[in-house]
C-alpha positions in Angstrom: 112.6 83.7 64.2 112.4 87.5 64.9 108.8 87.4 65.2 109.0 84.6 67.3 111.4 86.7 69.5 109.2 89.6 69.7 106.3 87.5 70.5 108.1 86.0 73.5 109.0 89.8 74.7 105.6 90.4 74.6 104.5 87.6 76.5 107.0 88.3 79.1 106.6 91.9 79.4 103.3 92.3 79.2 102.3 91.2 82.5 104.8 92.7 84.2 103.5 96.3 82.7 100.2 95.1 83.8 101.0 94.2 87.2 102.9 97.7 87.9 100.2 99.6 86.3 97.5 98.2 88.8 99.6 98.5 91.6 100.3 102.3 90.9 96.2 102.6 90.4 95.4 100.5 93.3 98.0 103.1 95.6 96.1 105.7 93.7 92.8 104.2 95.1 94.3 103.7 98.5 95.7 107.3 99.2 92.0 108.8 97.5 90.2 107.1 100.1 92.4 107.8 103.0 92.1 111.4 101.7 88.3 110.8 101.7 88.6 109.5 105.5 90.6 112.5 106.5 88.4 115.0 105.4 85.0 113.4 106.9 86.9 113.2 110.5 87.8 116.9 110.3 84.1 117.8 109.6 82.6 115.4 112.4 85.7 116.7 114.6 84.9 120.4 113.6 81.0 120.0 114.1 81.7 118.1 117.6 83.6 121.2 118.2 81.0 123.6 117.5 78.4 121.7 120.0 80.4 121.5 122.9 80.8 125.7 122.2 77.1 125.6 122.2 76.7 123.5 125.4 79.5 125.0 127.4 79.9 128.0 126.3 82.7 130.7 126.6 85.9 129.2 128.3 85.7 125.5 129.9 88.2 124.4 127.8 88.7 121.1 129.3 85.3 120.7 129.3 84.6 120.9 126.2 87.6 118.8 125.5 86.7 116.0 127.2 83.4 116.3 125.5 84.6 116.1 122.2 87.0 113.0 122.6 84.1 111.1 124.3 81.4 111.7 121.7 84.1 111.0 118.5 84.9 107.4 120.9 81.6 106.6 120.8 81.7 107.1 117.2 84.8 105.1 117.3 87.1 107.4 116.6 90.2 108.4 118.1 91.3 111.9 117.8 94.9 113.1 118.5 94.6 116.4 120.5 96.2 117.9 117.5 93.3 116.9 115.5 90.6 118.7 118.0 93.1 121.6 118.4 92.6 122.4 115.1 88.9 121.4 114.7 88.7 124.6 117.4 91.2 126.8 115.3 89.0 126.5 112.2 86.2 127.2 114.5 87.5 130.2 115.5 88.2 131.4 112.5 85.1 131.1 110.9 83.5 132.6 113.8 86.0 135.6 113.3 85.1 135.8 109.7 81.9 136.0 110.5 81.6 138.7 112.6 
């Protein structure tokens, strides 16, 4: 009858370990990728960045704004100025780094 008992815990249980388990992986999976996502639009930001320095130049700020946020929508993106804003702070201080 104990056995019995312990076999029905089992059965019970079982699944419900399983089922939290892949939910916690599958979040896991989720918060990798978006992590993954991030990363590649910073670089793409960060490079638009650096080739509307190269075509504008010093200054032209809006320029070079507008620029960037129509090249990354025709990649189907849609940055947040805060995400250019800091594409151009990196930038910056790579370029200051490297002088």
């Amino acid at each position: 009858m104990l056995e019995a008992l312990s076999f029905s815990l089992k059965n019970l249980l079982l699944p419900g370990v399983v089922t939290i388990i892949v939910g916690f992986l599958c979040s896991l999976v989720r918060l990798y990728i978006h992590q993954i996502k991030d990363e590649q639009l910073r670089r793409f930001l960060q490079r638009l960045v650096e080739a509307a320095e190269q075509i504008y130049g010093a200054g032209q700020g809006a320029a070079k704004y507008e620029y960037v946020v129509r090249q990354a929508q025709r990649q189907g993106h849609q940055p947040t100025r805060t995400d250019i804003e800091a594409a151009v702070f990196r930038t910056n201080s790579e370029q200051k780094g490297a002088v």
